[in-house]
C-alpha positions as CSV (number, residue, x, y, z in Angstrom):
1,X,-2.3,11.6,29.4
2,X,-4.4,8.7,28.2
3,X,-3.4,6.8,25.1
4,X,-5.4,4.0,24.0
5,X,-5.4,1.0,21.3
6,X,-8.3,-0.3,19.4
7,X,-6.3,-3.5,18.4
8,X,-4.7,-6.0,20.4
9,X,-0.8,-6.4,20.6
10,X,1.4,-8.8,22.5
11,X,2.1,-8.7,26.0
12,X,5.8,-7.9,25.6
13,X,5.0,-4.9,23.2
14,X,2.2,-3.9,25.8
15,X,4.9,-4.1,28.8
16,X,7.4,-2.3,26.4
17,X,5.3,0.8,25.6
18,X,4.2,0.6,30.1
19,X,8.3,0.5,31.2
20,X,9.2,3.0,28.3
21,X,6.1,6.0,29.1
22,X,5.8,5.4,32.9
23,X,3.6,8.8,33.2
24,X,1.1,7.5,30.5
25,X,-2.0,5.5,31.0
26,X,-2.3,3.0,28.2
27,X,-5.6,1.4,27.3
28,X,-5.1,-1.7,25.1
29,X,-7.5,-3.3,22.7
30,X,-10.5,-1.3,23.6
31,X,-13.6,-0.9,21.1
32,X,-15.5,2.5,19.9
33,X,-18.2,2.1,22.7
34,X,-15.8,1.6,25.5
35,X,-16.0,4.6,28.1
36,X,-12.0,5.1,27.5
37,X,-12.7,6.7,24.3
38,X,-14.0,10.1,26.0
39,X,-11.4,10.5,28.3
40,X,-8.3,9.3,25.7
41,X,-5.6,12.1,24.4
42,X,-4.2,9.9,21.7
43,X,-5.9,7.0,19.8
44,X,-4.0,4.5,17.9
45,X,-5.9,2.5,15.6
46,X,-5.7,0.8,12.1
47,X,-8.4,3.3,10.9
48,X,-11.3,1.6,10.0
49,X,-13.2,2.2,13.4
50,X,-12.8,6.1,13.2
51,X,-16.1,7.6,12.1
52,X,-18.3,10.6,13.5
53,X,-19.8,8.6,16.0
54,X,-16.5,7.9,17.8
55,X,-15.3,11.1,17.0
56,X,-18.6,12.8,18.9
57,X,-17.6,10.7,22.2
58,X,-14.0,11.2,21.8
59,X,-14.2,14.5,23.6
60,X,-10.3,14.5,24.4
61,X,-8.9,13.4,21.3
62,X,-6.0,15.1,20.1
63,X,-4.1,12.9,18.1
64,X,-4.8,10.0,15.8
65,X,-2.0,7.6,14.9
66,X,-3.0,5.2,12.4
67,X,-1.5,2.2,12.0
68,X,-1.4,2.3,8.5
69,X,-0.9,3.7,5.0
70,X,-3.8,4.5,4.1
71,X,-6.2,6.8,5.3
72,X,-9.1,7.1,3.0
73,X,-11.9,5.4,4.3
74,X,-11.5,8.0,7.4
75,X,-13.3,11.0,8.2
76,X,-11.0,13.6,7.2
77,X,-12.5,16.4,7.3
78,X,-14.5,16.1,10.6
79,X,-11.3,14.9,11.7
80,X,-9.5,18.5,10.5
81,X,-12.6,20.4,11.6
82,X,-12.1,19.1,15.3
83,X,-8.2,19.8,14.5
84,X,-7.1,16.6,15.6
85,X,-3.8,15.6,14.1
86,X,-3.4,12.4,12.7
87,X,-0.4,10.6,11.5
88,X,0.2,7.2,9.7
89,X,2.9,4.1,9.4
90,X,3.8,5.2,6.0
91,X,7.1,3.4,4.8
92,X,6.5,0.4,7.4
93,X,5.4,-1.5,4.5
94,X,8.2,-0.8,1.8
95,X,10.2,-4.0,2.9
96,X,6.9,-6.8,2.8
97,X,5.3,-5.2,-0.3
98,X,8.7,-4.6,-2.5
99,X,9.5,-8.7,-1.6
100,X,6.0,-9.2,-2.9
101,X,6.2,-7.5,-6.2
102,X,9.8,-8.9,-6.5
103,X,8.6,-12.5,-6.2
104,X,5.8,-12.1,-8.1
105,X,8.2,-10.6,-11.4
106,X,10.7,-13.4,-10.5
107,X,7.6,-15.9,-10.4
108,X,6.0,-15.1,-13.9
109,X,9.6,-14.1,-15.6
110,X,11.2,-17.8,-14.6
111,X,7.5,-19.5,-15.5
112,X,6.7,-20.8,-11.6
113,X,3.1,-21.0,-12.3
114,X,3.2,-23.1,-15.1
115,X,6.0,-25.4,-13.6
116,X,4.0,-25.7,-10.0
117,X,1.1,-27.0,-13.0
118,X,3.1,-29.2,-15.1
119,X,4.4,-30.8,-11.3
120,X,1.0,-31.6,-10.6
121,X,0.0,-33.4,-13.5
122,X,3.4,-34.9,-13.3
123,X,4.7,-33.4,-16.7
124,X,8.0,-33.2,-18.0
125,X,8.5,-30.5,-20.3
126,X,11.2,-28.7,-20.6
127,X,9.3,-25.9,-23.0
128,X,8.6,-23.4,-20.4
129,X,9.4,-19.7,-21.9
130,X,11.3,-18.7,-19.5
131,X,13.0,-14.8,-19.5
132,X,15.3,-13.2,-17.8
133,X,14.6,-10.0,-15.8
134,X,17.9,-8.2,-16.6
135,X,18.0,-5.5,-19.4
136,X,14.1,-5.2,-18.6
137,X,12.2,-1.6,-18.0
138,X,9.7,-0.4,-15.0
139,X,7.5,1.9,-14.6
140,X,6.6,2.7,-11.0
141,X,3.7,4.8,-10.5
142,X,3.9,6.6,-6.8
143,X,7.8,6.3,-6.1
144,X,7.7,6.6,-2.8
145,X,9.1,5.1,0.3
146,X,7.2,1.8,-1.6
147,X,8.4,2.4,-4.7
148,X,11.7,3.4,-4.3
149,X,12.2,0.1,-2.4
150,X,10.6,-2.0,-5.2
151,X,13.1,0.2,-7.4
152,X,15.8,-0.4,-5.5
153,X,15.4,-3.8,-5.7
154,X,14.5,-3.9,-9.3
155,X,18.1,-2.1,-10.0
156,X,19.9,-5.0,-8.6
157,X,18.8,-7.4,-11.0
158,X,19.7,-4.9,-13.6
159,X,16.4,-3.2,-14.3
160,X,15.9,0.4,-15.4
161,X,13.2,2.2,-13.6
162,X,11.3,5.0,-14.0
163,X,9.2,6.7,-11.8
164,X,5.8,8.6,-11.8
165,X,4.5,11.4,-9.6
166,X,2.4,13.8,-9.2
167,X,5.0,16.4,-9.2
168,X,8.0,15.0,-10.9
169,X,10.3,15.1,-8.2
170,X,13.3,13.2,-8.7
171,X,12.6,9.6,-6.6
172,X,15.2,7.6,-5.1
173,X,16.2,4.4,-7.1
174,X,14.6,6.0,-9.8
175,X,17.3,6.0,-13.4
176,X,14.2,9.2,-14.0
177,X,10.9,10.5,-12.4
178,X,7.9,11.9,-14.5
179,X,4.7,13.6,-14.0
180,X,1.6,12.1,-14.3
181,X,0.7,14.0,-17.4
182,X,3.8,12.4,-19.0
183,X,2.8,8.8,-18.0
184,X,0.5,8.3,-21.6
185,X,3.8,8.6,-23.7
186,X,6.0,6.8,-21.9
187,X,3.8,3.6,-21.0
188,X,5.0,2.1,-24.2
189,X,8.8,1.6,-23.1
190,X,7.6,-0.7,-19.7
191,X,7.7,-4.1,-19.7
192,X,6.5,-4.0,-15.9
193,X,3.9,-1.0,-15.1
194,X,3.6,-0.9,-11.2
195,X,1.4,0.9,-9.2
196,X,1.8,1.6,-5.7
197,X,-0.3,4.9,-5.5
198,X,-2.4,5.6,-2.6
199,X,-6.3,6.7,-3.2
200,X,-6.9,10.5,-3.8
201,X,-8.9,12.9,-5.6
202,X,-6.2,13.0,-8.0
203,X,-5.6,9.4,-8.4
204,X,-9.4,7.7,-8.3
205,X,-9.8,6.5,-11.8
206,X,-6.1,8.0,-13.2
207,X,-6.0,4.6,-15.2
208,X,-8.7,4.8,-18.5
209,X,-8.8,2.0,-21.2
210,X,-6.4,3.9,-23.4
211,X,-3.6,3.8,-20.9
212,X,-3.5,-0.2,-20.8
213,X,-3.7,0.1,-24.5
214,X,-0.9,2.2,-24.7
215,X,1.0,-0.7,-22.7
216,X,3.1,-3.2,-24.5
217,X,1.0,-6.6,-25.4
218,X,3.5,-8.6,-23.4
219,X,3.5,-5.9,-20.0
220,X,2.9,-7.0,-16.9
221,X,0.6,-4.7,-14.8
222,X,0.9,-4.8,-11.1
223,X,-1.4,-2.7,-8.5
224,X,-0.5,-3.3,-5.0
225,X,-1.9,0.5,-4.6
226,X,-5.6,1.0,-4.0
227,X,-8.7,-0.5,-6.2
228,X,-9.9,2.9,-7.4
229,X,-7.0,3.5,-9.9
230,X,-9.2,2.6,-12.3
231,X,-12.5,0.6,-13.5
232,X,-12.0,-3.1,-12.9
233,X,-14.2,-3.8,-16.3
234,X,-11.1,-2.2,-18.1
235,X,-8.8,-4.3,-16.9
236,X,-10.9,-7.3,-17.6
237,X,-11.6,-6.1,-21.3
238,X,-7.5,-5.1,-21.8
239,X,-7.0,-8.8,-20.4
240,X,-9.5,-10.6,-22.4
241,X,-7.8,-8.4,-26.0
242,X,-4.4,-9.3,-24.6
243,X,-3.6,-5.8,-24.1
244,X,-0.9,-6.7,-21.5
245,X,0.3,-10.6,-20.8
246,X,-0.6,-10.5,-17.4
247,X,-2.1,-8.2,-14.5
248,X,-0.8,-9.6,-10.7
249,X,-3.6,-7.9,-8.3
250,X,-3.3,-7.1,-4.6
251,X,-6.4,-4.7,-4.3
252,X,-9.6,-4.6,-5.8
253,X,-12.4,-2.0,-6.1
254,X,-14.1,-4.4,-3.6
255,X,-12.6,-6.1,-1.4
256,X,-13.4,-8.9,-0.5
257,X,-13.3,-10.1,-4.5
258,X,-16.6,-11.4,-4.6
259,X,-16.9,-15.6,-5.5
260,X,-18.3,-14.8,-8.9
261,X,-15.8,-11.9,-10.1
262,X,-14.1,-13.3,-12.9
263,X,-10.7,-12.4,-12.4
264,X,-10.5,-15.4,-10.2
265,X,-10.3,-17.6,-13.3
266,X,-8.4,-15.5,-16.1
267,X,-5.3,-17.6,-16.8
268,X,-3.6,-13.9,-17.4
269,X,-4.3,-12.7,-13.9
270,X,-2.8,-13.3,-10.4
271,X,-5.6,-12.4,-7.6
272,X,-3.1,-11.4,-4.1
273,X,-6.1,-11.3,-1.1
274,X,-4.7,-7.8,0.4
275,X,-1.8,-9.3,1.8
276,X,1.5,-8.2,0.2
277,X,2.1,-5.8,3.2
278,X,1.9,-8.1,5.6
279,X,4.8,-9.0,8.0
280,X,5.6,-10.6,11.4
281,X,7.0,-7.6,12.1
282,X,4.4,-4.9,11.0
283,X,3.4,-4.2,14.4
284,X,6.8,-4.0,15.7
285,X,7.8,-1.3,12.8
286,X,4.3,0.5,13.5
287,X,5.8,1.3,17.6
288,X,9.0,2.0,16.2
289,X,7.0,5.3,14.6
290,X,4.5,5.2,17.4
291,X,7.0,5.7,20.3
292,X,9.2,8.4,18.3
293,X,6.0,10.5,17.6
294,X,5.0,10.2,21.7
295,X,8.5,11.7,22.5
296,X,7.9,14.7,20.8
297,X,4.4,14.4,22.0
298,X,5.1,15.1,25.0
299,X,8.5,17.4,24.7
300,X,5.4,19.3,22.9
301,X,6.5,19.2,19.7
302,X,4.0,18.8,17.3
303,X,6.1,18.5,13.7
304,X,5.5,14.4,13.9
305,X,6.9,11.5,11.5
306,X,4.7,11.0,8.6
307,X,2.0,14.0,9.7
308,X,-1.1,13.4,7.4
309,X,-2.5,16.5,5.1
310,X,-6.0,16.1,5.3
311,X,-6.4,18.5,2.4
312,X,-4.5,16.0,0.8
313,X,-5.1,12.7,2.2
314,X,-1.8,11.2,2.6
């Protein structure tokens, strides 16, 4: 059995996965053209250099493992025609991203930004608005592994949450879960609407204009999800009417945020490059789920940790 890596690692990770799978041949940080590809069982990869062309070489491929969340910018269904299972990190990131949204909420509730400003200018004001978070509401669309972390979290410094799904299904760290259908009447109550919802069919464009005005005027909208929730022109319009206080942004429809986009300079807007999820140990937790799945991999069972739907993309 061959397994190979289109990313690099560190030795001591490489020498692990060697001293741990004796009877596997590893291939480490090897690229789509490299002549490993047709002879590999198992690719592991962060996704974005799957597409036919690999997938036409790749005459042995069996299984995928991603090293991410997300898998929508893959092939999916020449990767289900060839029936190639493919599985993903999902859940690695709940620890990076919740601290993210976290310090973000404590950042703008406790008025850092305008304290880091007045520090600059070498201001002493004492005015700064500060609130506290306790007593507060959340709304967290997808509830997940994610978003049940961020709830968690959020429940601590007395927060009530409340999350939203597709099917309703009662969410950990959740005080209630709601559909998606229910999301219009209840976006009223959040004084933090949080989105960490991974791009579907179903969730491309979920967010229209009347949702954001259906948001308090002094909400907080947070998307750490994926760009396609919704047209970034109605975000910038509900920001510019003060339709919410203040959007914090970790994905954009376009990434990267082009130089001339103007949510750079909207004093109501906090632009995150794509890097809420990231971690010294992202790597670490992804071979955690890596060398679990290549057990059963090779004890030949197939039911694997966080086994994608490609029907449904996640």
């Amino acid at each position: 059995m061959e397994v190979l890596f289109t990313f690099d690692m560190k030795k001591h990770q490489e020498e692990g996965l060697i001293t741990r799978f004796p009877e596997v041949r590893f291939h480490f940080n090897k690229k789509p053209e490299d002549k490993e590809i047709q002879t590999a069982t198992i690719i592991v990869t962060y996704g974005v250099d799957i597409d036919t062309t690999l997938l036409d070489r790749a005459k042995s491929l069996q299984w995928i493992m991603v090293a991410s969340a997300g898998v929508e910018k893959m092939p999916l269904a020449e990767i289900a025609e060839r029936n190639i299972m493919m599985t993903n990190v999902r859940g690695i990131h709940k620890t990076p991203m919740a601290e993210s949204v976290l310090a973000h909420i404590l950042s703008l509730q406790r008025s850092l930004p305008l304290m880091y400003e007045r520090q600059r200018s070498k201001e002493w004001n004492r005015k700064v608005g500060s609130t506290e978070l306790k007593g507060s509401t959340a709304l967290i669309l997808g509830p997940g592994a994610i978003g049940s972390e961020i709830g968690r979290l959020l429940q601590a410094f007395g927060v009530s949450t409340i999350g939203c799904n597709r099917s309703g299904r009662v969410s950990e760290s959740m005080d209630e879960t709601i559909k998606f259908e229910a999301l219009m009447d209840r976006l009223g109550e959040a004084d933090f609407v949080i989105t960490v919802l991974p791009s579907t069919l179903e969730t491309e464009g979920l967010l229209t204009a009347a949702h954001f005005k259906a948001m308090k005027d002094n909400a907080v909208f947070m998307n750490f999800g994926r760009g396609d929730l919704f047209g970034e022109t109605t975000l910038v319009a509900a920001l510019k009417n003060n339709e919410i206080r203040h959007a914090v942004l970790d994905v954009f429809e376009t990434e990267p945020l082009s130089v001339d986009n103007e949510l750079w300079s909207m004093s109501n807007c906090t632009v995150s490059p794509h890097v809420s999820s990231l971690s010294g140990k992202y790597v670490e937790r992804a071979l955690v789920i890596f060398e679990e799945n290549l057990d059963k991999w090779q004890q030949g069972d197939m039911d694997l940790v966080n086994l994608i739907d490609m029907k449904l993309g996640y």
